[in-house]
C-alpha positions in Angstrom: 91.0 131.4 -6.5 93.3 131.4 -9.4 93.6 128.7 -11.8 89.3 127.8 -11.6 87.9 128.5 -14.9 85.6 131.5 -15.2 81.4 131.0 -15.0 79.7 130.1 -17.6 76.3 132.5 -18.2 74.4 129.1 -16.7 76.0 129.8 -13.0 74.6 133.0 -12.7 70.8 134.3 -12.0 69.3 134.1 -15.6 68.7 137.1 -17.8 66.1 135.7 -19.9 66.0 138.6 -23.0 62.2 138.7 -24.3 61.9 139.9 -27.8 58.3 141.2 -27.9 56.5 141.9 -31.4 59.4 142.5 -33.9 56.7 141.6 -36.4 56.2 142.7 -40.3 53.4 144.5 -39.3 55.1 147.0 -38.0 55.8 147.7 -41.4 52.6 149.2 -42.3 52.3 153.2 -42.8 49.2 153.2 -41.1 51.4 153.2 -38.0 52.2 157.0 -38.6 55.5 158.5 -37.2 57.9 156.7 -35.6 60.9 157.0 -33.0 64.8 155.2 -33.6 64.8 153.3 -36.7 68.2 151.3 -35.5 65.8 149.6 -32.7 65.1 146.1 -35.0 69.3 146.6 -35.4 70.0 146.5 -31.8 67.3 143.6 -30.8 69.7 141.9 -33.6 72.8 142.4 -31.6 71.6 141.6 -28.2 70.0 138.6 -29.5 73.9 137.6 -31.0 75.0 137.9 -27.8 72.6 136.0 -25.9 73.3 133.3 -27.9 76.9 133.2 -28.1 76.9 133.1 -24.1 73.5 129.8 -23.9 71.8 132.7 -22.6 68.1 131.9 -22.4 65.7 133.7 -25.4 62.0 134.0 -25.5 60.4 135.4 -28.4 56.6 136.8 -28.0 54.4 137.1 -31.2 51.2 139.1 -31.3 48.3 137.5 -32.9 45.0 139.5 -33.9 42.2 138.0 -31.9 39.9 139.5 -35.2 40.1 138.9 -37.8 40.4 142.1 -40.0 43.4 142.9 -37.7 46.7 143.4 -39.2 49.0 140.5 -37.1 46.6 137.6 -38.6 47.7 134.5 -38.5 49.3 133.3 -41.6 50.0 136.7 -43.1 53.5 137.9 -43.9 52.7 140.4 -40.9 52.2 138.4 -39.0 56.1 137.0 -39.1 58.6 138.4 -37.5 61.4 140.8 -39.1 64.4 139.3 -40.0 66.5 140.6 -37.2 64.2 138.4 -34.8 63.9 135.4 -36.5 64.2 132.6 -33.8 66.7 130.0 -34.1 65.7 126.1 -34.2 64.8 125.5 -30.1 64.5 128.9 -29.3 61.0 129.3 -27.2 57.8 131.0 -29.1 55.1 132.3 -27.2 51.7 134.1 -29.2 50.2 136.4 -27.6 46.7 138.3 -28.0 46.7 141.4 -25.6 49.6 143.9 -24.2 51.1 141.7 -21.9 53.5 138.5 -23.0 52.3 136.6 -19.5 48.4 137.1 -20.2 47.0 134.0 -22.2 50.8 132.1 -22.5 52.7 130.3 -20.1 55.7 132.6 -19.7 55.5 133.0 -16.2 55.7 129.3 -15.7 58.3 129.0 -18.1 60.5 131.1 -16.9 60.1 129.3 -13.1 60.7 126.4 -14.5 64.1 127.5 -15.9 64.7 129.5 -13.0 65.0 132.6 -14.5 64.6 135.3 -12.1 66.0 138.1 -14.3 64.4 139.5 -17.6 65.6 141.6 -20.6 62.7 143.3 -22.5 63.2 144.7 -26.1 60.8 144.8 -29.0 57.8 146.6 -29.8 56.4 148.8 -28.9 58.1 150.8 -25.7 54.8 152.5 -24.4 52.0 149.1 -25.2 53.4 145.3 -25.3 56.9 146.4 -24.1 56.1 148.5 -21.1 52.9 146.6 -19.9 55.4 143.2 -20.0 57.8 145.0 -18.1 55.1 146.2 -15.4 54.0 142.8 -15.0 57.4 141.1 -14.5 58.3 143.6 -11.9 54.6 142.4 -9.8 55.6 139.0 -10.2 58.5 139.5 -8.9 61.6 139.4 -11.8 64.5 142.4 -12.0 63.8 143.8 -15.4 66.1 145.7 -17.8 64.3 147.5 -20.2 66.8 148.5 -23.6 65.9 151.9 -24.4 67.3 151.9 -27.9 66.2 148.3 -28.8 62.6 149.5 -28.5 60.3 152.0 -30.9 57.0 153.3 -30.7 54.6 155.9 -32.6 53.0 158.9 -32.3 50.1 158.8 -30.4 46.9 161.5 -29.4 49.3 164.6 -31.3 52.4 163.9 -29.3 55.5 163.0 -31.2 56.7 159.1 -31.1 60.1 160.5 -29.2 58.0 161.9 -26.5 56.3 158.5 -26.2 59.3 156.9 -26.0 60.6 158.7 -23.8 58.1 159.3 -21.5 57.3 156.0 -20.9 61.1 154.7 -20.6 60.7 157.5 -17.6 57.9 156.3 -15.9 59.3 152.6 -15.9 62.9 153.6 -14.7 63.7 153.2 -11.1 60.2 151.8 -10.9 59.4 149.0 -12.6 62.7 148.1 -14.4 65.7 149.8 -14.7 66.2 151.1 -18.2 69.8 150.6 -20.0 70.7 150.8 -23.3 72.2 147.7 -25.8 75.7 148.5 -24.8 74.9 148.2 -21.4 72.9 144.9 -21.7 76.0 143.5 -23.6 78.6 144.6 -21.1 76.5 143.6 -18.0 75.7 140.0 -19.0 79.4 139.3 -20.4 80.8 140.7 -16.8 78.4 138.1 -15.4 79.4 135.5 -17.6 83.6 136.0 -16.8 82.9 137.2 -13.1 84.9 133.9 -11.4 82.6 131.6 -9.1 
């Protein structure tokens, strides 16, 4: 009806973006080879946007359960890169395996908010990334999974594009469907102006 006021991003089903592992620790060569530099870039952007709409941010941080691991506690590795710094009453979640629901209370967060939508960008696309994404699809949430705000390394002599890629393909149409930053943006904005 003309004349109501467009929706606000808090009448719509929740897309809850998780930024998994954008940590300084990806910073070490030790990593080898690895696939679209821009990715820390676009997790920057999304994460703009979510917040200019009071759309709901989780931010997941890997912890080394030993100790001569490289994301130790109370390392500069162990922070996250600048374009994933949380904001004052953003929610922080540590993690010590692939998945962000194993060991934290995510999934029970995000019932409690009533989020039944996720967003997954981070690192990397083929471990932390893709095994998240796996799991929210079992349990139940619609995931998007941003191609180009992910990154991973080569692995067993194949090249980190062929990671990436291959394991954006397995996940597609399966257990997320896989967009790209521009996508996310323009999808959660048409939510957020669609009229009630």
């Amino acid at each position: 009806m003309l004349g109501l006021p467009p929706r606000t991003i808090s009448d719509v089903p929740l897309r809850t973006l998780l930024v998994i592992d954008v940590q300084q620790a990806f910073d070490d060569s030790a990593w080898g080879e690895r696939n679209n530099p821009d990715a820390e870039t676009h997790v920057g952007e999304l994460l703009a946007v979510w917040r200019e709409l009071g759309a709901p941010v989780v931010h997941v941080r890997h912890e080394s359960a030993s100790p001569a691991g490289l994301f130790r506690r109370g390392t500069t590795a162990f922070e996250f890169k600048p374009e994933a710094r949380p904001f004052p009453g953003e929610v922080v979640l540590d993690k010590r395996v692939n998945s962000a629901f194993i060991g934290t209370d995510l999934h029970e967060h995000l019932r409690n908010t009533g989020a039944d939508h996720v967003v997954i960008v981070g690192l990397t696309t083929d471990h932390c990334c893709s095994t998240t994404a796996r799991m929210a699809s079992n349990l139940g949430f619609e995931t998007w999974f941003v191609s180009d705000a992910t990154a991973t390394h080569a692995r067993a002599g194949f090249d980190a594009e062929t990671m990436h890629r291959t394991a954006l393909a397995s996940l597609d149409g399966e257990f997320a469907r896989v967009v790209t930053t521009a996508e996310a943006i323009t999808r959660l904005h048409a939510l957020a102006r669609r009229p009630g």
